[in-house]
One Martini backbone bead per residue (centre of mass of N, CA, C, O) as a GRO file, in nm:
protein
  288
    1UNK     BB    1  -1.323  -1.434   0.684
    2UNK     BB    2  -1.555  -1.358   0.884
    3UNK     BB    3  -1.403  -1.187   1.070
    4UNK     BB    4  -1.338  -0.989   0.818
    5UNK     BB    5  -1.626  -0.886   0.780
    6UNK     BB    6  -1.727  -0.818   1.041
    7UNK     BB    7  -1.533  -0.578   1.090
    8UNK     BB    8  -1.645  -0.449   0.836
    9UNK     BB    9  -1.917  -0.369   0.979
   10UNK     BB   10  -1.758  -0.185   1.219
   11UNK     BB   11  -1.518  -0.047   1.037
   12UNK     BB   12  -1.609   0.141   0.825
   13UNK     BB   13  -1.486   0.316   0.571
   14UNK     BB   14  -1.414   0.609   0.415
   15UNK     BB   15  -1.555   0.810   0.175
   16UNK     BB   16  -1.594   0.948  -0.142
   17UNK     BB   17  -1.751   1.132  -0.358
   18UNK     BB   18  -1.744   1.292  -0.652
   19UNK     BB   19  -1.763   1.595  -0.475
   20UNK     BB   20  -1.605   1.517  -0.187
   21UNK     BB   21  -1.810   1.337   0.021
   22UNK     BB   22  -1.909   1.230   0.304
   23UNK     BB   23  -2.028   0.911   0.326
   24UNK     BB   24  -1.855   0.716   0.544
   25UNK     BB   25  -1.816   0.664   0.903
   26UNK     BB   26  -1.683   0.572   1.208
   27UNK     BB   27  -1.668   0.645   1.489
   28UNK     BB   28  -1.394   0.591   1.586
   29UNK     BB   29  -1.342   0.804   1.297
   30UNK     BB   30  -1.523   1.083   1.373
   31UNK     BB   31  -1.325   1.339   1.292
   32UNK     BB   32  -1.239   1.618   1.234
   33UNK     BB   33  -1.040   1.562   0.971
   34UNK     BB   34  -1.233   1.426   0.823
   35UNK     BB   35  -1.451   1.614   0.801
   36UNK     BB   36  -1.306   1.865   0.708
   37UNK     BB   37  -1.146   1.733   0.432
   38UNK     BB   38  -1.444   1.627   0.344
   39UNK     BB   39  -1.553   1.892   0.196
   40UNK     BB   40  -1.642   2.029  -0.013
   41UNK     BB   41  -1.534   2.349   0.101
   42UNK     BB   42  -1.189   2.334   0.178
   43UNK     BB   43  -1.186   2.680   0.266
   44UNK     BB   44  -1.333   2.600   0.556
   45UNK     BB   45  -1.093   2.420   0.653
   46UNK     BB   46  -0.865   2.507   0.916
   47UNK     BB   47  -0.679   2.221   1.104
   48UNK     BB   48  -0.415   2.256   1.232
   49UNK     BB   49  -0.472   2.115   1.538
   50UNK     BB   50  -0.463   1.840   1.377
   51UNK     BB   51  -0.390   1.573   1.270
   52UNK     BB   52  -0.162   1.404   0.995
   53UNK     BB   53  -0.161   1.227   0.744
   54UNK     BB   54  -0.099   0.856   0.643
   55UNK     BB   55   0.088   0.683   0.395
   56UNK     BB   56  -0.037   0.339   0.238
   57UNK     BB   57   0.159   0.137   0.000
   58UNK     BB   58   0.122  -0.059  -0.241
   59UNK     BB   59   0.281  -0.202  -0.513
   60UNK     BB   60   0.199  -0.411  -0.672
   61UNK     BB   61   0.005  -0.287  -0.930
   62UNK     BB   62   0.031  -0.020  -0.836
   63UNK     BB   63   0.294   0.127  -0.895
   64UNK     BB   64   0.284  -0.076  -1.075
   65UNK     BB   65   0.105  -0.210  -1.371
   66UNK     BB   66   0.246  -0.524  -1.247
   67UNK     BB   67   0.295  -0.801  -1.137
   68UNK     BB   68   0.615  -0.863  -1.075
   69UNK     BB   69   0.598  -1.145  -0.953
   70UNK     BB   70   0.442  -1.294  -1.169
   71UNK     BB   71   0.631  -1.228  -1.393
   72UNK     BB   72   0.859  -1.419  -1.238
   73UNK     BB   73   0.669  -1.686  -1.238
   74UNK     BB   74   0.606  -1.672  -1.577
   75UNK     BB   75   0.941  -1.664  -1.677
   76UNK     BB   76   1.111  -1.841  -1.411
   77UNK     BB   77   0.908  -2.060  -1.360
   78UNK     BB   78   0.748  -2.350  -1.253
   79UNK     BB   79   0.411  -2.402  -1.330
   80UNK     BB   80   0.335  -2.492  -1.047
   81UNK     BB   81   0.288  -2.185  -0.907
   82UNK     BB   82  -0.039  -2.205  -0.949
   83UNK     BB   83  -0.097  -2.397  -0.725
   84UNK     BB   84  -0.008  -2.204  -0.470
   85UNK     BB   85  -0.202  -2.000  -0.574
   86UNK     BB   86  -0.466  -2.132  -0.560
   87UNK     BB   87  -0.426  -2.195  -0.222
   88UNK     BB   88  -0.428  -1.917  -0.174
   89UNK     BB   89  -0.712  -1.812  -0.270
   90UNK     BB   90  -0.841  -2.034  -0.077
   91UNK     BB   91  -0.670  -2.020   0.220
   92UNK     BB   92  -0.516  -2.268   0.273
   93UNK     BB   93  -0.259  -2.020   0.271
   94UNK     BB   94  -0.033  -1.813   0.321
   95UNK     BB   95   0.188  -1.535   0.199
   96UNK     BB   96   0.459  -1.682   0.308
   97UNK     BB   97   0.426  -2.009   0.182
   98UNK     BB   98   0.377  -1.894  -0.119
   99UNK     BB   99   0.578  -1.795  -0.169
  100UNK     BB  100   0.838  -1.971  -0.104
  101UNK     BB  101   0.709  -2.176  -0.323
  102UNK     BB  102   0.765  -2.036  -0.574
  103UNK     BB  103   1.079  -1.949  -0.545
  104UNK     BB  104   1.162  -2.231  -0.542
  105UNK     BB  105   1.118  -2.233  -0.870
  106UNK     BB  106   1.269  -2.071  -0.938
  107UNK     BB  107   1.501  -1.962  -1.253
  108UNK     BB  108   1.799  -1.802  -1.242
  109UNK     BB  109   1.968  -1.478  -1.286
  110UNK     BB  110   2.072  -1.179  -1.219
  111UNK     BB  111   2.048  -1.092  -1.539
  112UNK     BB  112   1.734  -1.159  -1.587
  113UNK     BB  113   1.581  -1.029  -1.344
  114UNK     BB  114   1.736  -0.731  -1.393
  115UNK     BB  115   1.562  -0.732  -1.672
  116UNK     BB  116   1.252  -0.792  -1.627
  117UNK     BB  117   1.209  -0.553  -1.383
  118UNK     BB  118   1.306  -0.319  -1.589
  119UNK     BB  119   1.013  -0.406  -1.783
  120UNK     BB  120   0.840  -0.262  -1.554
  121UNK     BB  121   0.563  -0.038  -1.552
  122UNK     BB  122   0.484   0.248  -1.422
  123UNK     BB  123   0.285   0.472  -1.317
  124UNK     BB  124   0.273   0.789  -1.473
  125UNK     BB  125   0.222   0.911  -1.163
  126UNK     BB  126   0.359   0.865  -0.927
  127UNK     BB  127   0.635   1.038  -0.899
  128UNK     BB  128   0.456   1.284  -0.862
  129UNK     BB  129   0.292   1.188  -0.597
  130UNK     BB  130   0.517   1.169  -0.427
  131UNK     BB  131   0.643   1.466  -0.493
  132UNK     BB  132   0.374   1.588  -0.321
  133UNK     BB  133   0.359   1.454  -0.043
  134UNK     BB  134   0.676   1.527   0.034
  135UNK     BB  135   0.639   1.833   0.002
  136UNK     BB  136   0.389   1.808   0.241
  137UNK     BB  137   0.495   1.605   0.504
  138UNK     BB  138   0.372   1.314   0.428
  139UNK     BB  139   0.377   1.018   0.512
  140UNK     BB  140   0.529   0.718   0.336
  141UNK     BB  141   0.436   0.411   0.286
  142UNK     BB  142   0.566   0.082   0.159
  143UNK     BB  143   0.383  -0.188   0.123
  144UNK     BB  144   0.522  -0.582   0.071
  145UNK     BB  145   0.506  -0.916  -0.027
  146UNK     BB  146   0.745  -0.833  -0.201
  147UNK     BB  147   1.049  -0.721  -0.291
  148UNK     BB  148   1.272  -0.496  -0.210
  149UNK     BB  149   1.480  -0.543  -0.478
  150UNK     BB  150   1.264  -0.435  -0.663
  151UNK     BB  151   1.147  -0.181  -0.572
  152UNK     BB  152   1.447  -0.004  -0.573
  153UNK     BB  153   1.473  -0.040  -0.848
  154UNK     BB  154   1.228   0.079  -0.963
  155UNK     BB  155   1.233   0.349  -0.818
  156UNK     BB  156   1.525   0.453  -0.917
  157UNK     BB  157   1.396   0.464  -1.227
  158UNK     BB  158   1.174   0.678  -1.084
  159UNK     BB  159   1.348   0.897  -0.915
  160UNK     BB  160   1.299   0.750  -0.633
  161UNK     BB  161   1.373   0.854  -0.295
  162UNK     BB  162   1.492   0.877   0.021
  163UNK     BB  163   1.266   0.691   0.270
  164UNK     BB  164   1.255   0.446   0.056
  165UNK     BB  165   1.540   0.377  -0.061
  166UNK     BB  166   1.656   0.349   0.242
  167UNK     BB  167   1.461   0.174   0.404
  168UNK     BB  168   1.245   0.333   0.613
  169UNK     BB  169   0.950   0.333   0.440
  170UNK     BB  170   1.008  -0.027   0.374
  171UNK     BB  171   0.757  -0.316   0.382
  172UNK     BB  172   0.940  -0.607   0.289
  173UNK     BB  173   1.073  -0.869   0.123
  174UNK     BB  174   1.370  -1.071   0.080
  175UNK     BB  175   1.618  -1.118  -0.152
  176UNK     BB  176   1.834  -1.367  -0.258
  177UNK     BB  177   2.084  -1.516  -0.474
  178UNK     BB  178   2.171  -1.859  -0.564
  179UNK     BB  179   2.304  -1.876  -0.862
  180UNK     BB  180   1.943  -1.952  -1.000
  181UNK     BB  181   1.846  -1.896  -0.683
  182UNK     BB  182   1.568  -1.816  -0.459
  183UNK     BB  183   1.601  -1.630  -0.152
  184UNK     BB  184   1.357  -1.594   0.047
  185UNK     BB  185   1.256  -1.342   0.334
  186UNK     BB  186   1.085  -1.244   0.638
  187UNK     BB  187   1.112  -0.940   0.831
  188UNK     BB  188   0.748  -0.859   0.865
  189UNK     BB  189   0.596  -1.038   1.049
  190UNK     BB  190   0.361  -1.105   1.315
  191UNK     BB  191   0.268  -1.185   1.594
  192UNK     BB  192  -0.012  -1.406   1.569
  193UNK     BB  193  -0.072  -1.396   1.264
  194UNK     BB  194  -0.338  -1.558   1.126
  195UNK     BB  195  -0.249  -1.544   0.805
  196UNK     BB  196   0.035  -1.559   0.728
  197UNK     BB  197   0.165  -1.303   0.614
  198UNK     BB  198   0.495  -1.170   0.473
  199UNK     BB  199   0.333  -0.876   0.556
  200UNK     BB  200   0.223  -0.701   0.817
  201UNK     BB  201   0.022  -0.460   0.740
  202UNK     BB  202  -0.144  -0.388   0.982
  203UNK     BB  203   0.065  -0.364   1.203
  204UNK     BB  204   0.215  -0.139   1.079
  205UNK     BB  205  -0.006   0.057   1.089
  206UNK     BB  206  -0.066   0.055   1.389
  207UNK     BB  207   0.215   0.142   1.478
  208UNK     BB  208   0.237   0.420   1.310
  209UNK     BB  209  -0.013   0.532   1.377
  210UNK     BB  210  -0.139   0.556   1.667
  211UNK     BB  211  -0.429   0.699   1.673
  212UNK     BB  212  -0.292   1.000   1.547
  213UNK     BB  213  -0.393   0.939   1.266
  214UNK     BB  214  -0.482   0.927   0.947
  215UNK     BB  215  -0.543   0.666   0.724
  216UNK     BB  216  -0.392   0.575   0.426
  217UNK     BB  217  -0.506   0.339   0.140
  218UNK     BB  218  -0.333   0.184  -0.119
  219UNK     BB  219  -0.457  -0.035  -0.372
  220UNK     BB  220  -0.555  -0.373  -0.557
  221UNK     BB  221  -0.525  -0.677  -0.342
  222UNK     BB  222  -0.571  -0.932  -0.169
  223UNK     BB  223  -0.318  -0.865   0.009
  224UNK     BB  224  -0.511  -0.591   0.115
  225UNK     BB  225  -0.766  -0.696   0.311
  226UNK     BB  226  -0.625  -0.596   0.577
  227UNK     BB  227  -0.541  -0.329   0.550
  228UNK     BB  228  -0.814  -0.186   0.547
  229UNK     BB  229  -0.873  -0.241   0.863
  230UNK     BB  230  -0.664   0.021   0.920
  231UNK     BB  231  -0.855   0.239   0.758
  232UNK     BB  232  -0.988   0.517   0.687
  233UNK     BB  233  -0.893   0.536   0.372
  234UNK     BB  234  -0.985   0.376   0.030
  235UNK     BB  235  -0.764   0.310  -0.251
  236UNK     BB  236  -0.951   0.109  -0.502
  237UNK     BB  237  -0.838  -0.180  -0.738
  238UNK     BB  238  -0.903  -0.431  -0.837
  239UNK     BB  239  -0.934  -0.699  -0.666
  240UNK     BB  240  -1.005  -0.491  -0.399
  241UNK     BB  241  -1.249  -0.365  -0.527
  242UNK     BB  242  -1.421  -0.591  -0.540
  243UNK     BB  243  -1.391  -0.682  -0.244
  244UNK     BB  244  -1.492  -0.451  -0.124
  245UNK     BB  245  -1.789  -0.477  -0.251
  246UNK     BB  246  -1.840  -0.756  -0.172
  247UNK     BB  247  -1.799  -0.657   0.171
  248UNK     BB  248  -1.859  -0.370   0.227
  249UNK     BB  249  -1.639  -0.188   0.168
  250UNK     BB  250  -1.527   0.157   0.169
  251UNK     BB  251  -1.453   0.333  -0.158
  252UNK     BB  252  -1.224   0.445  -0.371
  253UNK     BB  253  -1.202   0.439  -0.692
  254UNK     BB  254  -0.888   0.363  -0.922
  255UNK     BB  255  -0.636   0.383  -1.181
  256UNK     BB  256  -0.479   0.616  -1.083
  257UNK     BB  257  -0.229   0.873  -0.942
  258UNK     BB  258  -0.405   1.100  -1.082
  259UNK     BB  259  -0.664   1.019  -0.912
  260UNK     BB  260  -0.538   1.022  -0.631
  261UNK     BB  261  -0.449   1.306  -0.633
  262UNK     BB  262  -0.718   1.436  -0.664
  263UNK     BB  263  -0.867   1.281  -0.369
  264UNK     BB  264  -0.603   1.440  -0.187
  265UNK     BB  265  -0.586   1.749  -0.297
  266UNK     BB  266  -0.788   1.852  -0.036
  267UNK     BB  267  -0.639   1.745   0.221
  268UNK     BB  268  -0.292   1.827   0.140
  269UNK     BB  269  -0.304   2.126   0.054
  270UNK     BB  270  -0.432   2.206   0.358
  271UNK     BB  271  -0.314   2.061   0.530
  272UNK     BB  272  -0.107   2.066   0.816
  273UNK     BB  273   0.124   1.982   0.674
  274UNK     BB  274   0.142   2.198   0.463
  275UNK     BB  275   0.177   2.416   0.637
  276UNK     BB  276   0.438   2.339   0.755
  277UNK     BB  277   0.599   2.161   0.527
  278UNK     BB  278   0.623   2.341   0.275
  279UNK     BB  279   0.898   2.232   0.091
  280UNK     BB  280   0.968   1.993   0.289
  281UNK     BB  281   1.166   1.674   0.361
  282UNK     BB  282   1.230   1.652   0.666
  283UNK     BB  283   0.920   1.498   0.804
  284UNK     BB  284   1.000   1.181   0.758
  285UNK     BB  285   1.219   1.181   0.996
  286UNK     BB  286   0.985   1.187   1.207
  287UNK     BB  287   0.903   0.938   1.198
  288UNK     BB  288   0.843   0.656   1.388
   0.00000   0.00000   0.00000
């Protein structure tokens, strides 16, 4: 944790204030792009030859109203899961050996699984601000160390489609049922990982991003503590706002995505990529 502080140091994201001016940014993300979109006047900035935002979104909490995962694990694990996070949140497992452990605990069937999961709400500006982001050809994806089938399911229900639903847009880990046993596994783990992360979304950040792009992160826990440290801009809610908070490190809280859509179509309305793709849905096809 120390070496994560000490980078959120060196490597502070910025922020936006109430009137959407540039509060904080690091040197080497401060480029034209940072500094024009986010200007209080943002008719005066139009540059079309700057790279475009790529936008990377945590799931649980963040897109539906609770963590999906938790409420699985309140109505249909054994007590015992709360152990597990517990020592999760001590620091002393990673989030791949903590799901694995909590999972193992699961008792379902599948249609007990898709009732509940069914039943979890999602933020009700969400899908208005997908297909905001989709229709001026803005990349997005969702980083997640829940399951991809919750995903899936999730989204198919508020209709939202395209690369996400395809699985090309979404990195989660992955679930089957065998009887009444849930079996996870993890696709998106990194090499080298320190953390142990279930899906180490740093590094798919950094692999996405490849310093073309400025990068945005949505999320609320966390377990998104890691992949701040590759965000040019944060929007925090609940336990990631606090920590964010707590460690110096700079973001934009919002409550929902009718906050998070205020606070970036200032940047994505008039933005390059909005130029080039403004009602096109083509564009997240090429993103690599």
């Amino acid at each position: 944790m120390s070496k994560l502080i000490e980078k959120a140091e060196k490597t502070k994201p910025f922020s936006l204030t109430a009137g959407g001016v540039l509060d904080s940014v690091p040197e080497k993300k401060a480029n034209g792009w940072a500094r024009g979109l986010l200007m209080a006047n943002p008719s005066s900035a139009t540059r079309l030859d700057e790279p475009s935002p790529i936008v990377f979104c945590d799931f649980d909490g963040t897109i539906t109203q609770v963590d999906v995962t938790d409420a699985i694990l309140e109505r249909l694990a054994d007590p015992q899961w709360r152990d597990v996070e517990q020592a999760w949140v001590r620091g002393e497992i990673g989030s791949r050996e903590c799901l694995a452990r909590q999972m193992a605990l699961v008792r379902a069937s599948a249609r007990e699984l898709g009732s509940l999961i069914d039943s979890i709400p999602t933020d009700p500006g969400f899908a208005d601000f997908y297909r905001c982001v989709e229709d001026r050809g803005v990349p997005f994806y969702v980083l997640s160390d829940g399951f991809d089938y919750v995903v899936r399911r999730v989204l198919r229900r508020s209709g939202v489609d395209g690369e996400l639903r395809n699985g090309r847009h979404l990195f989660a880990s992955a679930l089957r049922l065998r009887g009444r046993r849930a079996l996870p596994s993890f696709p998106h783990p990194a090499a080298g990982c320190e953390h142990g992360c279930a899906t180490c979304k740093a590094a798919i950040m950094r692999r996405l991003g490849r310093g073309r792009r400025p990068v945005i992160f949505i999320g609320d826990g966390l377990s998104d503590r890691f992949a701040v440290q590759e965000a040019s801009l944060v929007l925090a809610k609940s336990r990631l706002l606090d920590y964010c908070q707590e460690n110096g490190i700079a973001c934009q809280p919002f409550r929902t995505f009718a906050d998070v859509q205020k606070t970036l179509d200032g940047m994505l309305a008039w933005g390059p990529a909005a130029a080039r793709h403004r009602g096109s849905r083509k564009a997240l096809a090429a993103v690599p």
